[in-house]
PDB file of N, CA, C, O and CB in Angstrom:
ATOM      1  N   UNK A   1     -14.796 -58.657  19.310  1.00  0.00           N
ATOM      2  CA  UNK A   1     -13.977 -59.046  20.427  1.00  0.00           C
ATOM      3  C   UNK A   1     -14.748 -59.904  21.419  1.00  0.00           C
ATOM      4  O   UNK A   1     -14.048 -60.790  21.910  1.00  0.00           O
ATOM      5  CB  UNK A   1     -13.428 -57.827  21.110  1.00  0.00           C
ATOM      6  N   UNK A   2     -15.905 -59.875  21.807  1.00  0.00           N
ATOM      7  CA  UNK A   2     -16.893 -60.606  22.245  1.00  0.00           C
ATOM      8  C   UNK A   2     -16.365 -61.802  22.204  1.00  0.00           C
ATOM      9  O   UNK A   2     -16.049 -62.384  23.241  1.00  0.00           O
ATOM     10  CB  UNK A   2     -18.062 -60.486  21.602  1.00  0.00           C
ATOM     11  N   UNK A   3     -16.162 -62.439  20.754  1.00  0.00           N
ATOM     12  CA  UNK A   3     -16.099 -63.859  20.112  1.00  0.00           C
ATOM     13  C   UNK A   3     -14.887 -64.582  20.957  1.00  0.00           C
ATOM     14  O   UNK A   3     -14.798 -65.787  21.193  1.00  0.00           O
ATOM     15  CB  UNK A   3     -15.749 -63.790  18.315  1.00  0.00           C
ATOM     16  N   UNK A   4     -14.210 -63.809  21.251  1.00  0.00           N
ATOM     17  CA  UNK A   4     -12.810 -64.496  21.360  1.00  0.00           C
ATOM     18  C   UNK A   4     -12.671 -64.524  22.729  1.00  0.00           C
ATOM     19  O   UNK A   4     -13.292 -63.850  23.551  1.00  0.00           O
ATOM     20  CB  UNK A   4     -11.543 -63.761  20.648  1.00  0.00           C
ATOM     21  N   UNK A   5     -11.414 -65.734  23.012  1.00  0.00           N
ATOM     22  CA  UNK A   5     -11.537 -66.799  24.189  1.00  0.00           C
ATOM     23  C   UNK A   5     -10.829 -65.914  24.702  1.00  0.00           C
ATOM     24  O   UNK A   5      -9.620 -66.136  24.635  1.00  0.00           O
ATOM     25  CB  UNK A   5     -11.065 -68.404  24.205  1.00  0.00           C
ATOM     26  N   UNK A   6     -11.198 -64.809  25.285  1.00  0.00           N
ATOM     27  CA  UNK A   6     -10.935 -64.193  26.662  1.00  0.00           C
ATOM     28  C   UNK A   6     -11.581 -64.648  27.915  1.00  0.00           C
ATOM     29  O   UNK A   6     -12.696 -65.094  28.181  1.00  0.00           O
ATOM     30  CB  UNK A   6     -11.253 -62.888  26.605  1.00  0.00           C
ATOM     31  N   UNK A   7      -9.789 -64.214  29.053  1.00  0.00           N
ATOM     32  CA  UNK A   7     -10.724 -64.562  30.103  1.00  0.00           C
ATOM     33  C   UNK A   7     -11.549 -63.772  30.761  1.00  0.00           C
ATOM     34  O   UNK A   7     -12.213 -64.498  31.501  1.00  0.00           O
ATOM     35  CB  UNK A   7     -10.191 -65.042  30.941  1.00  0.00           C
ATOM     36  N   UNK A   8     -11.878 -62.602  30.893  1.00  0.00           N
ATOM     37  CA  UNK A   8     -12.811 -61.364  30.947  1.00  0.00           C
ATOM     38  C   UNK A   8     -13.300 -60.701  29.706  1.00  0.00           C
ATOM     39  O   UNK A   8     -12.793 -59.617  29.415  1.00  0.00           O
ATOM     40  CB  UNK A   8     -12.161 -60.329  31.656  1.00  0.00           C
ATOM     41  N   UNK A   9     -14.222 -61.211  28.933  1.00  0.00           N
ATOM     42  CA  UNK A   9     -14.907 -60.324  27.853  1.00  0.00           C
ATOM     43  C   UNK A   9     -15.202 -58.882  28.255  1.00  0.00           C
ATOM     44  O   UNK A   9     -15.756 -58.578  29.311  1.00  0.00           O
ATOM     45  CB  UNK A   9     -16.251 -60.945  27.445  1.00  0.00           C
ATOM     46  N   UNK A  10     -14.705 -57.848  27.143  1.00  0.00           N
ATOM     47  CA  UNK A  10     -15.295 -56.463  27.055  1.00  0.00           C
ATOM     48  C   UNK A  10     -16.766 -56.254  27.339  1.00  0.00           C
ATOM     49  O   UNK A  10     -17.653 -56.835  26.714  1.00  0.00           O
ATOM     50  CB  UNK A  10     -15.075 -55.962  25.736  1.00  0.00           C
ATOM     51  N   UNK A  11     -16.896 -55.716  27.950  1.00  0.00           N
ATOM     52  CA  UNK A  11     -18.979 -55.161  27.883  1.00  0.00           C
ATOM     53  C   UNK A  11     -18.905 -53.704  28.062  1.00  0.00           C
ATOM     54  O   UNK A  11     -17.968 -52.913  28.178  1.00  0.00           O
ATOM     55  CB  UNK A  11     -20.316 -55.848  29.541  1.00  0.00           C
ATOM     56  N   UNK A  12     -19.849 -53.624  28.051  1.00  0.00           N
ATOM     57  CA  UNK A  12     -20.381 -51.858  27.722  1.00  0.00           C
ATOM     58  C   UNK A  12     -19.136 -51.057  28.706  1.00  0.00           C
ATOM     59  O   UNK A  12     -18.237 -50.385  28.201  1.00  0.00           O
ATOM     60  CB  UNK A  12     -22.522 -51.355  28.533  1.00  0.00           C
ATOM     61  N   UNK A  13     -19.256 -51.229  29.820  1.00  0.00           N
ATOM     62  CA  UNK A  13     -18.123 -50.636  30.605  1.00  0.00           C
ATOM     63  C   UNK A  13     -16.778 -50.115  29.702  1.00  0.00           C
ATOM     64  O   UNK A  13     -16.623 -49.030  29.141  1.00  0.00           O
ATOM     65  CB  UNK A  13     -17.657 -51.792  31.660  1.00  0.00           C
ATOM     66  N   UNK A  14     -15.951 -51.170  29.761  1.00  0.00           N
ATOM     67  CA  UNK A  14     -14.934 -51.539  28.673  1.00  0.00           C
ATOM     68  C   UNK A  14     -15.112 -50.664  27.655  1.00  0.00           C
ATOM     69  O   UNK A  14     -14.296 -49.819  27.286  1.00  0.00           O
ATOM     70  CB  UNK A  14     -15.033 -52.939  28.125  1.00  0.00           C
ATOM     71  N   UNK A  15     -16.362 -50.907  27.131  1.00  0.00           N
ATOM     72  CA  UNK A  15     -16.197 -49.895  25.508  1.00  0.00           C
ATOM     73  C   UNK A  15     -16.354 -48.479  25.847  1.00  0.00           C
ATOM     74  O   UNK A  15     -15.555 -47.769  25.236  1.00  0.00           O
ATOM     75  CB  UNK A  15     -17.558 -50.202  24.174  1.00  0.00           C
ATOM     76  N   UNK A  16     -17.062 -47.920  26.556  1.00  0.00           N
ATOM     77  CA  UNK A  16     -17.300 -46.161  27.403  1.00  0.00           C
ATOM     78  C   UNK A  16     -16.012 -46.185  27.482  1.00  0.00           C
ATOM     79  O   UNK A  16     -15.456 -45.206  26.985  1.00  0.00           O
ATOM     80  CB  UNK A  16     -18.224 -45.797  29.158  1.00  0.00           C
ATOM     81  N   UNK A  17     -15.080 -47.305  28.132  1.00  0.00           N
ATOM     82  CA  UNK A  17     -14.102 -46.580  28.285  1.00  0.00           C
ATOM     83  C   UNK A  17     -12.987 -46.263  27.390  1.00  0.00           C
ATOM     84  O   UNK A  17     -12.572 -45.109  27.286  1.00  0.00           O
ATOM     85  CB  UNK A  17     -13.743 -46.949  29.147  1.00  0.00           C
ATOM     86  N   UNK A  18     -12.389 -47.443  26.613  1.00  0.00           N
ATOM     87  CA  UNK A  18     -12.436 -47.243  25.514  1.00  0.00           C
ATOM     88  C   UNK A  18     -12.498 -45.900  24.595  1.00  0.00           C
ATOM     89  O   UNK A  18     -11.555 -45.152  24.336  1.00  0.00           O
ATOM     90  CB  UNK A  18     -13.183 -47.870  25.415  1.00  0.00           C
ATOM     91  N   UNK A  19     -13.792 -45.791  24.187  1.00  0.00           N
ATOM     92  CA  UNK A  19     -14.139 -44.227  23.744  1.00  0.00           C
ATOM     93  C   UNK A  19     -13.833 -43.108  23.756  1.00  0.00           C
ATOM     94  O   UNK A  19     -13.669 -42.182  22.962  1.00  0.00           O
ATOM     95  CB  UNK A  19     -14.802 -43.867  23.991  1.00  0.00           C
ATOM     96  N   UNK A  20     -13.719 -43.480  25.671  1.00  0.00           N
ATOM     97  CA  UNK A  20     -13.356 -41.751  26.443  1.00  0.00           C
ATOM     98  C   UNK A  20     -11.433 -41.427  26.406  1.00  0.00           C
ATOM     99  O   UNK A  20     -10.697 -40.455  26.577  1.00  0.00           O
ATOM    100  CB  UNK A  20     -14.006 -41.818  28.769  1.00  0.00           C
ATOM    101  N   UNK A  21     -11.278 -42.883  26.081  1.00  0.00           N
ATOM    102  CA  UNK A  21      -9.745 -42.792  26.065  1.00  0.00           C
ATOM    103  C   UNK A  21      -9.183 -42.079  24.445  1.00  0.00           C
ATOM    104  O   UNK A  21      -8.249 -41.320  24.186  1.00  0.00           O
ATOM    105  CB  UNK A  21      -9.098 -44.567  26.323  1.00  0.00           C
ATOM    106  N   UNK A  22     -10.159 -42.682  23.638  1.00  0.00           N
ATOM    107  CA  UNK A  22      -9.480 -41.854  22.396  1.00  0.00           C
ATOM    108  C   UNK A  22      -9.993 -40.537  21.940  1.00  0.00           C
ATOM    109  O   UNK A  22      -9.322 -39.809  21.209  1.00  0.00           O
ATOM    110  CB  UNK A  22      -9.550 -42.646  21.169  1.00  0.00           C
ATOM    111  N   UNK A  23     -11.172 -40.230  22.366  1.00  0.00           N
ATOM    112  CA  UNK A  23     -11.550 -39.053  22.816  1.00  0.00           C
ATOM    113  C   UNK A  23     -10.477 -37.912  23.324  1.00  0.00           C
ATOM    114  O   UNK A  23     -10.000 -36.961  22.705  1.00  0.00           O
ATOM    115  CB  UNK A  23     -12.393 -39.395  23.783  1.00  0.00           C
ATOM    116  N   UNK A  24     -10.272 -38.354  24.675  1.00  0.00           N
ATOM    117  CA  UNK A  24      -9.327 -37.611  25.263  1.00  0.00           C
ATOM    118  C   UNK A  24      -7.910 -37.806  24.574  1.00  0.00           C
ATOM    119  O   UNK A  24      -7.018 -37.104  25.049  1.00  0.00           O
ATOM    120  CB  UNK A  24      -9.324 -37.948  26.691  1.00  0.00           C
ATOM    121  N   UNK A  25      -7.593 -38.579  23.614  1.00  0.00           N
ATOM    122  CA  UNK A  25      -6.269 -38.217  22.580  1.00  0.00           C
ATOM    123  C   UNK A  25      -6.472 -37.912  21.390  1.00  0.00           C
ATOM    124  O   UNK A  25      -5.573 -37.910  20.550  1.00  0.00           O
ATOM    125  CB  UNK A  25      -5.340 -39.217  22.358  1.00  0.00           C
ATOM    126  N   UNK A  26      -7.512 -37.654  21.182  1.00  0.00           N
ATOM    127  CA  UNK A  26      -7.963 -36.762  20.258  1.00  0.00           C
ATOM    128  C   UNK A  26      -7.794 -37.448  19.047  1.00  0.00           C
ATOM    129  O   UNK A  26      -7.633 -36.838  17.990  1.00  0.00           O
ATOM    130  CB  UNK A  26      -7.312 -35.477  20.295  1.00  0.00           C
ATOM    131  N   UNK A  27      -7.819 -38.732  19.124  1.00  0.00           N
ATOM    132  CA  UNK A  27      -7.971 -39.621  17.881  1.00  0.00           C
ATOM    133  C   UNK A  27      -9.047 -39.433  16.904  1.00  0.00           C
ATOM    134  O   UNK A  27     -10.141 -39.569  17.452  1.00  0.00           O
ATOM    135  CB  UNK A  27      -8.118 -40.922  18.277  1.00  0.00           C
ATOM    136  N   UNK A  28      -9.129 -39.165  15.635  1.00  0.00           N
ATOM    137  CA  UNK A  28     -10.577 -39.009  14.422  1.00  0.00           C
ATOM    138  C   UNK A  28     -10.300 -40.387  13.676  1.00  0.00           C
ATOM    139  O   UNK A  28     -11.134 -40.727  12.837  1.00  0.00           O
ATOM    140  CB  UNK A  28     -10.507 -37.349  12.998  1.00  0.00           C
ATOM    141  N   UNK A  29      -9.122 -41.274  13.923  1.00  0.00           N
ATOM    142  CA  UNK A  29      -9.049 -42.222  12.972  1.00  0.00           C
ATOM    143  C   UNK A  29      -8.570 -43.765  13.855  1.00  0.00           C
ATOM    144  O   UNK A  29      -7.702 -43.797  14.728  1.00  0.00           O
ATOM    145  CB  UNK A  29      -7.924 -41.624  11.756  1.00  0.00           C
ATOM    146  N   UNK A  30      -9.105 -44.564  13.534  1.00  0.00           N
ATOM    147  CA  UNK A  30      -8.540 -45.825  14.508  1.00  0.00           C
ATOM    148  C   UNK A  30      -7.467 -46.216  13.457  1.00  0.00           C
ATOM    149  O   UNK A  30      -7.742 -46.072  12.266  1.00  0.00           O
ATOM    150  CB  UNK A  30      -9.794 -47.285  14.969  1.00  0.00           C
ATOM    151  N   UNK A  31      -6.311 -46.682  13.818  1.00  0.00           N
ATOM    152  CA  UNK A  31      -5.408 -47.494  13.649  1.00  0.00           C
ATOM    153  C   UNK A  31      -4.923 -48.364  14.460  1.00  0.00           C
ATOM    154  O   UNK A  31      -5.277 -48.484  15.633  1.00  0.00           O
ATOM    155  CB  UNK A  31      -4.688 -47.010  13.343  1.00  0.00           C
ATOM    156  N   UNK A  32      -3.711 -49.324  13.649  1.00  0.00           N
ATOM    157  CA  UNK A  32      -3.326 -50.245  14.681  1.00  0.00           C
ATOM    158  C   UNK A  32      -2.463 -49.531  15.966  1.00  0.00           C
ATOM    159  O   UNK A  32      -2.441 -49.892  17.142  1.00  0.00           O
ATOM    160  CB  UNK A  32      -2.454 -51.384  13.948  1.00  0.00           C
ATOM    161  N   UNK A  33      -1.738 -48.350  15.298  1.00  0.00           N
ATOM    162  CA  UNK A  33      -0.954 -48.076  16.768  1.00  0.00           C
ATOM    163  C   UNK A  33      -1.813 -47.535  17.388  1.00  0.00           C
ATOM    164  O   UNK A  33      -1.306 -47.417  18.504  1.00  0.00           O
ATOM    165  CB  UNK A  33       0.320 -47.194  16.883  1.00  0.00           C
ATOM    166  N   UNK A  34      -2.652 -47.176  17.420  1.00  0.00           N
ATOM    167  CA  UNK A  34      -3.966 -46.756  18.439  1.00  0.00           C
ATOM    168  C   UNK A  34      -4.912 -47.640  19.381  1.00  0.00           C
ATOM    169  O   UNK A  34      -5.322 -47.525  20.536  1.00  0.00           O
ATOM    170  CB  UNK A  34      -4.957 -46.199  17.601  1.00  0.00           C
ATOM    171  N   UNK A  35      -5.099 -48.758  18.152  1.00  0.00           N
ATOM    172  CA  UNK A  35      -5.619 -49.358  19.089  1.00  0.00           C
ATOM    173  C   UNK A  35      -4.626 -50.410  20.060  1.00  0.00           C
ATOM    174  O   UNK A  35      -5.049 -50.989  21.060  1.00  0.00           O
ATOM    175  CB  UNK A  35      -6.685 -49.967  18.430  1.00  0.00           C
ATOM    176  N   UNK A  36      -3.502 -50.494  19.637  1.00  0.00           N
ATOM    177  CA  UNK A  36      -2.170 -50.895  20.699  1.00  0.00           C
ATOM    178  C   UNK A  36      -2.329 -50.248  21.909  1.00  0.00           C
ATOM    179  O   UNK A  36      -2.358 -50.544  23.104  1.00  0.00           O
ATOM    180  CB  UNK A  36      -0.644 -50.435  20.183  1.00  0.00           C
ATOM    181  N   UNK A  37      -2.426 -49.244  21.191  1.00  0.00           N
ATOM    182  CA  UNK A  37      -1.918 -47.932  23.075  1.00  0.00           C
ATOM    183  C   UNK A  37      -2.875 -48.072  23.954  1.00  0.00           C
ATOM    184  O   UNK A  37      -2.584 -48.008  25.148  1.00  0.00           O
ATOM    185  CB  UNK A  37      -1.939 -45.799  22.980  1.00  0.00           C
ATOM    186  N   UNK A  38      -4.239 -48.298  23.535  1.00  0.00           N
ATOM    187  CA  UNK A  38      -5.769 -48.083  23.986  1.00  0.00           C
ATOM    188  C   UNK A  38      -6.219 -49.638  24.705  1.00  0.00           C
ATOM    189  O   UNK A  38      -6.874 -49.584  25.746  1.00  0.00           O
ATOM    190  CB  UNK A  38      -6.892 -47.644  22.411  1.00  0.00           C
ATOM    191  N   UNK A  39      -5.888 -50.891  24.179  1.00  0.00           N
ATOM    192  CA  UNK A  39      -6.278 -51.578  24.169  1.00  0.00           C
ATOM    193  C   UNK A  39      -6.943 -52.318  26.264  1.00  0.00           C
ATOM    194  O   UNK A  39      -7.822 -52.994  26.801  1.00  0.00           O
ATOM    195  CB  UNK A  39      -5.297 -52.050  23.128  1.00  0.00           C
ATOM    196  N   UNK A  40      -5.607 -51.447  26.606  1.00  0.00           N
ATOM    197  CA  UNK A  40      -5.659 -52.058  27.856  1.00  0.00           C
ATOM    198  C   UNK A  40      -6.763 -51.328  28.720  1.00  0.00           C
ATOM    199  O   UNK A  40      -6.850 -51.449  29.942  1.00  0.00           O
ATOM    200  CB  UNK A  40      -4.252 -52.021  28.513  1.00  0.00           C
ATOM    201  N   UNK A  41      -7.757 -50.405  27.782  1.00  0.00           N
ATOM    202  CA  UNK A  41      -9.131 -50.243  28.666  1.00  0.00           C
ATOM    203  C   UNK A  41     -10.206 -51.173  28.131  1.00  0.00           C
ATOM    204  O   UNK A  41     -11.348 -51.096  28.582  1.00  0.00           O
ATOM    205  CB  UNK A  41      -9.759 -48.666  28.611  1.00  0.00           C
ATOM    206  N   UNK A  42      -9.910 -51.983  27.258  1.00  0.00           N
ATOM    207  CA  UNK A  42     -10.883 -52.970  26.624  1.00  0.00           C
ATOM    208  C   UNK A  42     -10.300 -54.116  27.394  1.00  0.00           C
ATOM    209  O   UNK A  42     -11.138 -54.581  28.166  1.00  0.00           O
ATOM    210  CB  UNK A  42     -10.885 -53.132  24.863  1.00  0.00           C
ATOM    211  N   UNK A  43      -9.211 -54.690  27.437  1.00  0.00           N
ATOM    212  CA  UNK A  43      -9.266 -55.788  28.343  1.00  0.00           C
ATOM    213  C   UNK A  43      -8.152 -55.396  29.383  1.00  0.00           C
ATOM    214  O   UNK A  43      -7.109 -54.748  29.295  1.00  0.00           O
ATOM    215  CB  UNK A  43      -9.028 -57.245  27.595  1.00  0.00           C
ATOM    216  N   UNK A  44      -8.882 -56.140  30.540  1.00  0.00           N
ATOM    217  CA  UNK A  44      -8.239 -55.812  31.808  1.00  0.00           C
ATOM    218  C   UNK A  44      -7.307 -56.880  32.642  1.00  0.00           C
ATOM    219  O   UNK A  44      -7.069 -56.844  33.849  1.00  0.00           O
ATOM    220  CB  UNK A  44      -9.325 -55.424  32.655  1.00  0.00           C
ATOM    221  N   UNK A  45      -6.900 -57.721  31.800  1.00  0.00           N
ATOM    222  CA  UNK A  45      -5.954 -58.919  32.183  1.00  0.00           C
ATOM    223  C   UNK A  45      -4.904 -58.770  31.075  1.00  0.00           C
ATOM    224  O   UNK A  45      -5.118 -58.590  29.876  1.00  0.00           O
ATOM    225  CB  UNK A  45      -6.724 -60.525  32.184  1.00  0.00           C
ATOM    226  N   UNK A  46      -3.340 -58.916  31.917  1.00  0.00           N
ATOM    227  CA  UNK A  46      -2.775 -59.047  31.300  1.00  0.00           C
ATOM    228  C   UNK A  46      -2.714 -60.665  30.359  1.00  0.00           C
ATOM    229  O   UNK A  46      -2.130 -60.561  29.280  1.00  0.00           O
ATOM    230  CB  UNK A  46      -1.976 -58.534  31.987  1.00  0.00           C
ATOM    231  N   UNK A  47      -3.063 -61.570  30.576  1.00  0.00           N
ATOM    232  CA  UNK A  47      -3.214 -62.603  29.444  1.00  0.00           C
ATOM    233  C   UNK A  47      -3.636 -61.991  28.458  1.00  0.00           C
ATOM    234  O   UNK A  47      -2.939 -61.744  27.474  1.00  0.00           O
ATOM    235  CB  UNK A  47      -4.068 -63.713  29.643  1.00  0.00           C
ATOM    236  N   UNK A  48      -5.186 -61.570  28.628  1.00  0.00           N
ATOM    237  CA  UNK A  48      -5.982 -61.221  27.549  1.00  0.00           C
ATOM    238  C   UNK A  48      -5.122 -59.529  26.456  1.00  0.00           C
ATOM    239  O   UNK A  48      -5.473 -59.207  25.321  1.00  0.00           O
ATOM    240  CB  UNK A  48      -7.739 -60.890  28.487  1.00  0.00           C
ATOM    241  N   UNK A  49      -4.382 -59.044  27.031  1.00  0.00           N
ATOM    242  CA  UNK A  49      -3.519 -58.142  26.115  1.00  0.00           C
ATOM    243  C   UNK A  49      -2.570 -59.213  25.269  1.00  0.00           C
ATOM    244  O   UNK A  49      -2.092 -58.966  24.161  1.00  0.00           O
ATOM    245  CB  UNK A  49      -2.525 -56.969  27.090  1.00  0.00           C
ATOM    246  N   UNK A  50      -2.376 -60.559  26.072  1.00  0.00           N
ATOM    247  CA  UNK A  50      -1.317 -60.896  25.008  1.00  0.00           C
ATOM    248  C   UNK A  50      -1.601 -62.081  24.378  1.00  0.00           C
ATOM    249  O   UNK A  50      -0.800 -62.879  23.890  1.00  0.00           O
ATOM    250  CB  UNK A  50       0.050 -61.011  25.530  1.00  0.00           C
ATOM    251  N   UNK A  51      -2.796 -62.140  24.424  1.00  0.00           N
ATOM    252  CA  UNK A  51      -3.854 -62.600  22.984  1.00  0.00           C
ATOM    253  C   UNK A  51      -3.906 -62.202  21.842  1.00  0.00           C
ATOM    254  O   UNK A  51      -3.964 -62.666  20.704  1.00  0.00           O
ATOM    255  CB  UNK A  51      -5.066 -62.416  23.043  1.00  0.00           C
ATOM    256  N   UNK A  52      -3.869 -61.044  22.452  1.00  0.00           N
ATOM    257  CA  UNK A  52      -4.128 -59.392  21.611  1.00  0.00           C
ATOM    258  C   UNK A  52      -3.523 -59.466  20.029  1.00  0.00           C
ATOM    259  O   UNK A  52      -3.220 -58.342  19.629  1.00  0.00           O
ATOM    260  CB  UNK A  52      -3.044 -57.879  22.560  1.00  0.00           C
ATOM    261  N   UNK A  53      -3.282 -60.539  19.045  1.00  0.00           N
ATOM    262  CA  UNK A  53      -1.757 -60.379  18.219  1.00  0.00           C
ATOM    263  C   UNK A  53      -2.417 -59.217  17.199  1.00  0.00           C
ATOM    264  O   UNK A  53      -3.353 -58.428  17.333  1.00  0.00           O
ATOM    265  CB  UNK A  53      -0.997 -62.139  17.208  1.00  0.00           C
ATOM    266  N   UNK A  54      -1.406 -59.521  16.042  1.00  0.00           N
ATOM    267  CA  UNK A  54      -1.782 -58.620  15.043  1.00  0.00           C
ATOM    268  C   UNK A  54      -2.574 -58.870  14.240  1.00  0.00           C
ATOM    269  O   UNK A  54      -2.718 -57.922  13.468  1.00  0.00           O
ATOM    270  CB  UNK A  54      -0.999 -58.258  14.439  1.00  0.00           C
ATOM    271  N   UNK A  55      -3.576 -60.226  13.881  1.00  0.00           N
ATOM    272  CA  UNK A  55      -4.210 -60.700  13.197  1.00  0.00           C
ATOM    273  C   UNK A  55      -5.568 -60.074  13.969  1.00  0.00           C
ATOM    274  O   UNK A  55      -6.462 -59.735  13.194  1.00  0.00           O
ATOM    275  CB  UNK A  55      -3.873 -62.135  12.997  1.00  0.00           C
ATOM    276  N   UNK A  56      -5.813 -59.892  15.313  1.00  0.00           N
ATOM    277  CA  UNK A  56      -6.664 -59.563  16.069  1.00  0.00           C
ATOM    278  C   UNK A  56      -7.119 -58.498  15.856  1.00  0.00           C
ATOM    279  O   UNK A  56      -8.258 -58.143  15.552  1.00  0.00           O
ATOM    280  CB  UNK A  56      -6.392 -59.646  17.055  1.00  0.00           C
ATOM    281  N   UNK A  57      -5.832 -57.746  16.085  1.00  0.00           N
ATOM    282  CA  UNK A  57      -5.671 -56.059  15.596  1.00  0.00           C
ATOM    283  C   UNK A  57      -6.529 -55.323  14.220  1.00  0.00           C
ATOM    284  O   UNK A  57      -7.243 -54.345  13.996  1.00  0.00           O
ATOM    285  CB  UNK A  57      -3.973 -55.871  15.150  1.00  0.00           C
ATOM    286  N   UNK A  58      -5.860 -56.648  13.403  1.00  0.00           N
ATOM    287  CA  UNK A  58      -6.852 -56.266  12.140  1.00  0.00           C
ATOM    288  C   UNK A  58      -7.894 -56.921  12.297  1.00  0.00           C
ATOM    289  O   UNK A  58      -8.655 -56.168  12.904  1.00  0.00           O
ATOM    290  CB  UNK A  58      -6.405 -56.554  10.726  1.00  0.00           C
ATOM    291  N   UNK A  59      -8.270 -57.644  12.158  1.00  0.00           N
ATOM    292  CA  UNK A  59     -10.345 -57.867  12.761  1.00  0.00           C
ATOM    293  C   UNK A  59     -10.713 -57.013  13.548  1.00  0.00           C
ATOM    294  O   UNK A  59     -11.919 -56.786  13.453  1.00  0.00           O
ATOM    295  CB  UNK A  59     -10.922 -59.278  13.759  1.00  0.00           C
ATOM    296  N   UNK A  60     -10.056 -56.283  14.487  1.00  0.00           N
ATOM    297  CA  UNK A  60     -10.614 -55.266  14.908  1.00  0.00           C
ATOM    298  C   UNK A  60     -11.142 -54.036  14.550  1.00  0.00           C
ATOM    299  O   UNK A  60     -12.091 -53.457  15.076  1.00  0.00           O
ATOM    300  CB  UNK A  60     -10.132 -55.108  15.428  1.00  0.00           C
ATOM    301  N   UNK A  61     -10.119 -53.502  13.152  1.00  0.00           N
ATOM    302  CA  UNK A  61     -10.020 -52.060  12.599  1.00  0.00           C
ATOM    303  C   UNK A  61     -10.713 -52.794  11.553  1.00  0.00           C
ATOM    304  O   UNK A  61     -11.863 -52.357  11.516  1.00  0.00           O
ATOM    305  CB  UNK A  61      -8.474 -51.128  12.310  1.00  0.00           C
ATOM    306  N   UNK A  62     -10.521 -53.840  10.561  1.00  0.00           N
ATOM    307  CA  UNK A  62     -11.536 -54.377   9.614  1.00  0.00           C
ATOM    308  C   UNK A  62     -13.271 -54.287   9.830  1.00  0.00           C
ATOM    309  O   UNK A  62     -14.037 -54.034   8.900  1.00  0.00           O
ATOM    310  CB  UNK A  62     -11.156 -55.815   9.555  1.00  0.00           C
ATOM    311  N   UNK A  63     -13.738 -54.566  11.340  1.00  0.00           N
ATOM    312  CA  UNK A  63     -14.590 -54.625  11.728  1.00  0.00           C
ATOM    313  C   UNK A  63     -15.283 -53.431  12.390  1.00  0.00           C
ATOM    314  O   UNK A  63     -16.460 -53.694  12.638  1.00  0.00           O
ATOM    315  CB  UNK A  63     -14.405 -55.476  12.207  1.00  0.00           C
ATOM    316  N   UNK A  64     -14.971 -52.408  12.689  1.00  0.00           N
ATOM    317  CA  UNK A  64     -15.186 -50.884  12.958  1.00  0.00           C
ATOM    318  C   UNK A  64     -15.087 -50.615  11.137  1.00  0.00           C
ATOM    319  O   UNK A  64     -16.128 -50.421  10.508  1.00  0.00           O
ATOM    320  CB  UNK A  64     -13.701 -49.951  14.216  1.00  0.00           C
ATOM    321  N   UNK A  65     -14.223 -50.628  10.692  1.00  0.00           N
ATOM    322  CA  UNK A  65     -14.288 -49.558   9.503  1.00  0.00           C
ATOM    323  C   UNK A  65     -15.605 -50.576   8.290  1.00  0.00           C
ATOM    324  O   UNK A  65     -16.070 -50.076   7.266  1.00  0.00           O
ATOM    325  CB  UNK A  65     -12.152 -49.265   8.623  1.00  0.00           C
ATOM    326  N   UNK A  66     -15.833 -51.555   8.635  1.00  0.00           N
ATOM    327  CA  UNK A  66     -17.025 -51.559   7.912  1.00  0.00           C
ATOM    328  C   UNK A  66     -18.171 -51.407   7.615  1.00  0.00           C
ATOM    329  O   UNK A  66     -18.571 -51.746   6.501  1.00  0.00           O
ATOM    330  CB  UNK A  66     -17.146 -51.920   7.769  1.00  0.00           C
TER     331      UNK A  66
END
């Protein structure tokens, strides 16, 4: 997510939080509807959620699960 033309990139902040969010829903598995619901502690502009598409979605879970 770094890579991509956001206008506020994620950093460590972002990802703690992130974490603590699926943590606290007691997630053991990332998916796309998960990371849908979650997303808006990784970026904090609404533009940058609607960047967000589904091709993204999967580079995202492609890129964790490897």
């Amino acid at each position: 997510m770094r890579q991509q033309d956001f206008y506020k990139r994620p950093g460590v902040a972002e990802t703690l939080d992130w974490a603590r969010a699926l943590l606290y829903l007691g997630r053991e598995r990332l998916e796309i509807p998960t990371i849908e619901e979650t997303l808006g502690c990784v970026l904090k502009y609404k533009e940058d959620l609607d960047k967000a598409n589904e091709d993204l979605l999967e580079t995202i879970l492609n890129t964790i699960r490897a």
